[in-house]
C-alpha positions as CSV (number, residue, x, y, z in Angstrom):
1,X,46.6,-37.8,0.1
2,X,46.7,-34.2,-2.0
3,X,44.4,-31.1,-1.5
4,X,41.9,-30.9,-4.2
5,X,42.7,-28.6,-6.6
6,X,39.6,-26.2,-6.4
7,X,38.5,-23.8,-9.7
8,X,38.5,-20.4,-8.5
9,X,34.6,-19.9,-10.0
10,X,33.6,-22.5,-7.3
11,X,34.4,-20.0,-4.2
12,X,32.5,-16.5,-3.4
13,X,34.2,-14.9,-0.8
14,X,32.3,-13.0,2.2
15,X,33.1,-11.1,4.8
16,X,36.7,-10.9,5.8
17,X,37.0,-12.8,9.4
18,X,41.0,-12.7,10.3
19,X,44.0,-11.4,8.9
20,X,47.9,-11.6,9.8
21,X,51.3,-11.0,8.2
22,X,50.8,-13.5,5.1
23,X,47.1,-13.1,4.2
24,X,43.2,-13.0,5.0
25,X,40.9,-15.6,6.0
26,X,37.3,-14.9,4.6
27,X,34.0,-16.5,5.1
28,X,32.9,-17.9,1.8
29,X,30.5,-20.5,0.0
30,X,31.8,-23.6,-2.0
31,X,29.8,-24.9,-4.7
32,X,30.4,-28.8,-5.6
33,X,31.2,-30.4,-8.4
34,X,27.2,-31.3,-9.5
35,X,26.0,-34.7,-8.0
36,X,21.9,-33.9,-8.8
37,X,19.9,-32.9,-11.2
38,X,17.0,-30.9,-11.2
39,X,13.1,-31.7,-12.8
40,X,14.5,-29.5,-15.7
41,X,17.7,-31.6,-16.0
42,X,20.5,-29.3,-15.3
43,X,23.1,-30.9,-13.2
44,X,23.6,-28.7,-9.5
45,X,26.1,-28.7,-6.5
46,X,25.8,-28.3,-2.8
47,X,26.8,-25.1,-1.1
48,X,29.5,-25.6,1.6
49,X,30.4,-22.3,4.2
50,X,33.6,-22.4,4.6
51,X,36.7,-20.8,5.7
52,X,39.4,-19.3,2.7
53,X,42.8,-18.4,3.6
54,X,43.9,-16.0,1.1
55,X,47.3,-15.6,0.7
56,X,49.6,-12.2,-0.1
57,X,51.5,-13.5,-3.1
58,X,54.1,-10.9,-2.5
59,X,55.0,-12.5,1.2
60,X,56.4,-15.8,-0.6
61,X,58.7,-16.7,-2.9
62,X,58.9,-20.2,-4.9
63,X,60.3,-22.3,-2.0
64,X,57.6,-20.8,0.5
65,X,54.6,-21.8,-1.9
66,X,56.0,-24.9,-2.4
67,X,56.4,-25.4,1.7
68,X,52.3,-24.4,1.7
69,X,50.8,-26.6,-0.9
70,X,52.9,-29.5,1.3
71,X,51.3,-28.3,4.3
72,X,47.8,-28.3,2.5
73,X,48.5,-31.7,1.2
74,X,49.2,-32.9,5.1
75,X,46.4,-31.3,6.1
76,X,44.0,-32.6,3.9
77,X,44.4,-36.1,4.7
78,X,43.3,-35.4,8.3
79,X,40.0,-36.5,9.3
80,X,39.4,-35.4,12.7
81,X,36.4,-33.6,14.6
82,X,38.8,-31.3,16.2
83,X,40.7,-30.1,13.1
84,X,39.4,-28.4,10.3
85,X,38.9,-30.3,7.3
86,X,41.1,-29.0,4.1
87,X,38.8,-29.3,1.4
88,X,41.4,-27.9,-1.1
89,X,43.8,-25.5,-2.9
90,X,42.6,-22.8,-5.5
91,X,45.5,-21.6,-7.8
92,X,45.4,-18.1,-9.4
93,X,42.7,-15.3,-9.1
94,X,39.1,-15.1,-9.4
């Protein structure tokens, strides 16, 4: 299984909640891709809170990114109530 890839528009980041070496993790809000539609016909998602790990893009090089989005991939196929659940990957800046 691969992480989603996730359109940076679809996250608002919060308040910052952690922080180390390679980045920050931030509350945020994902929106869906649209599965309704409202009585005025315009097609809405649901909100998910969620964790975003933001990462320094200065920390990595190539071969580091490359080792992340495997780990992202790994940990999105996990379905466990002890783990959290990787919804997906957002490439480039909001």
């Amino acid at each position: 299984m691969h992480a989603n890839s996730i359109a940076p528009d679809r996250i608002k980041l919060g308040k910052q909640i952690g922080g180390g070496h390679f980045g920050q993790v931030f509350r945020a809000t994902l929106t869906t891709i649209a599965t309704s539609t409202t009585s005025n016909g315009q097609r809405t998602g649901t909100e998910l809170a969620v964790a975003v790990k933001v990462i320094r893009s200065k920390a990595f090089g190539f071969a580091a990114i490359d080792e992340l989005l495997h780990e992202a991939d790994i940990m999105a196929s996990f379905d466990h109530p002890n783990i959290l659940k990787t919804h997906g990957v957002v490439h480039g800046r909001k």
